[in-house]
C-alpha positions as CSV (number, residue, x, y, z in Angstrom):
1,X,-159.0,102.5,-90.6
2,X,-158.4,103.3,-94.0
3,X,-156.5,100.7,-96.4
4,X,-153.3,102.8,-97.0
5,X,-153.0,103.7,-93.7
6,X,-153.1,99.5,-92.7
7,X,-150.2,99.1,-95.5
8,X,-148.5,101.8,-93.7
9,X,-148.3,99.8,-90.2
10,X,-147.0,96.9,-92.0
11,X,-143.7,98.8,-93.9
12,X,-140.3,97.2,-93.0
13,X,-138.9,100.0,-90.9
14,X,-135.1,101.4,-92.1
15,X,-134.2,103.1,-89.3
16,X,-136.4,105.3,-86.3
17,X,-137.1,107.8,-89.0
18,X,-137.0,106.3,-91.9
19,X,-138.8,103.4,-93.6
20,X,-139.3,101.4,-97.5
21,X,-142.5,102.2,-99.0
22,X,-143.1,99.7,-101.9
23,X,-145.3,101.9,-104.2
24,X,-148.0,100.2,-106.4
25,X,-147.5,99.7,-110.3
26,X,-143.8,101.3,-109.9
27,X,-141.3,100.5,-113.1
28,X,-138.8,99.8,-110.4
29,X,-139.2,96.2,-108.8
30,X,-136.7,95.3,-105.8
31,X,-136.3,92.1,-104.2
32,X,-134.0,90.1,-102.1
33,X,-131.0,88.3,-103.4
34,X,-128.6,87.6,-100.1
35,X,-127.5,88.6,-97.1
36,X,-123.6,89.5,-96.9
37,X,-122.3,89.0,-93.5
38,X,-123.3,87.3,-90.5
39,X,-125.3,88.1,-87.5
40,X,-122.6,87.5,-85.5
41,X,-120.6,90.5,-86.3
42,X,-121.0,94.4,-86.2
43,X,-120.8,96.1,-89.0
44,X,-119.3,99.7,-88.9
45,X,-118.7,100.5,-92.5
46,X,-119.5,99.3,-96.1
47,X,-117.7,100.6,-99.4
48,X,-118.0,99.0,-102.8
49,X,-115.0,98.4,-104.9
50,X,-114.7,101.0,-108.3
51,X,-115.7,97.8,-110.5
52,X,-118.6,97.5,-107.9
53,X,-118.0,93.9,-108.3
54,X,-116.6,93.5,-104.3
55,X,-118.1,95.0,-101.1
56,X,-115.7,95.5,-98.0
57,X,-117.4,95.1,-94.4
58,X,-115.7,97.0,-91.6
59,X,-116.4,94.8,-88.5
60,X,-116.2,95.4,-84.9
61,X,-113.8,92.5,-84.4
62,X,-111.5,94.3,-86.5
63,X,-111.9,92.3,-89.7
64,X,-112.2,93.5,-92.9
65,X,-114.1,90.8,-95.2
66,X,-114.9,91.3,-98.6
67,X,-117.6,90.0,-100.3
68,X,-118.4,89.4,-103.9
69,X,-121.7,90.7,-105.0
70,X,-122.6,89.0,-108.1
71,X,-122.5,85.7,-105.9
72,X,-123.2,87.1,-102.3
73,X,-119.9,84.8,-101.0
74,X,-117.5,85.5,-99.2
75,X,-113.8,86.3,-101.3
76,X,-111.5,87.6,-98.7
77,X,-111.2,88.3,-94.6
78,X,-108.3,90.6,-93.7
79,X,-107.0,91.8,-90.3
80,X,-108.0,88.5,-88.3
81,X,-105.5,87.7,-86.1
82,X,-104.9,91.4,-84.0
83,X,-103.7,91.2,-80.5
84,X,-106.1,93.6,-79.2
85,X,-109.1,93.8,-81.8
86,X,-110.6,97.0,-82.6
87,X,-113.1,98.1,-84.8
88,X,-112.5,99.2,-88.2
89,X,-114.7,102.1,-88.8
90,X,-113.6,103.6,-92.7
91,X,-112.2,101.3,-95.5
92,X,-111.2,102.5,-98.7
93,X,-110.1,100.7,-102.2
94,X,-107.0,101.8,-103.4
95,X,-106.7,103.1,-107.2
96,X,-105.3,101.3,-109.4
97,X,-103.1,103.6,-110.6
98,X,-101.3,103.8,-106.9
């Protein structure tokens, strides 16, 4: 087997059809800071705040917890205490200006 094609078998994959391919002498450099959210939990949706300091989670418990990025903690949970949890597949950030 050729070398590039025994780096290949070894990329992370990103989905069924997709994977990261971590190129050689690139300018761009990416590494691993945290993990937001827990195993425990599904995750249906993602959206970053306009300041893209904050990330909302849409969870299949029907949470909504928001995370701030610069740190990787945990700021907020909302929706916690439903009576017959659902999950929350869309969030949005309101304007400002609303």
């Amino acid at each position: 087997m050729m070398e590039e094609e025994k780096e290949e078998e070894n990329l992370a994959p990103v989905s069924e059809k997709f994977t990261l391919e971590c190129i050689k002498n690139s300018d761009v450099k990416v590494s691993h800071k945290y993990t937001l959210g827990s195993l425990e939990t599904q995750s249906f949706c993602v959206r970053y705040d306009p300041h893209d300091k904050y990330i909302a989670q849409g969870c299949g418990d029907g949470s909504i917890r928001i995370f701030n990025v610069f740190n990787g903690k945990q700021s907020y949970i909302l929706n916690t205490e439903m009576e017959q949890p659902m999950p929350t597949t869309q969030v949005r950030w309101r304007p400002a200006s609303s």
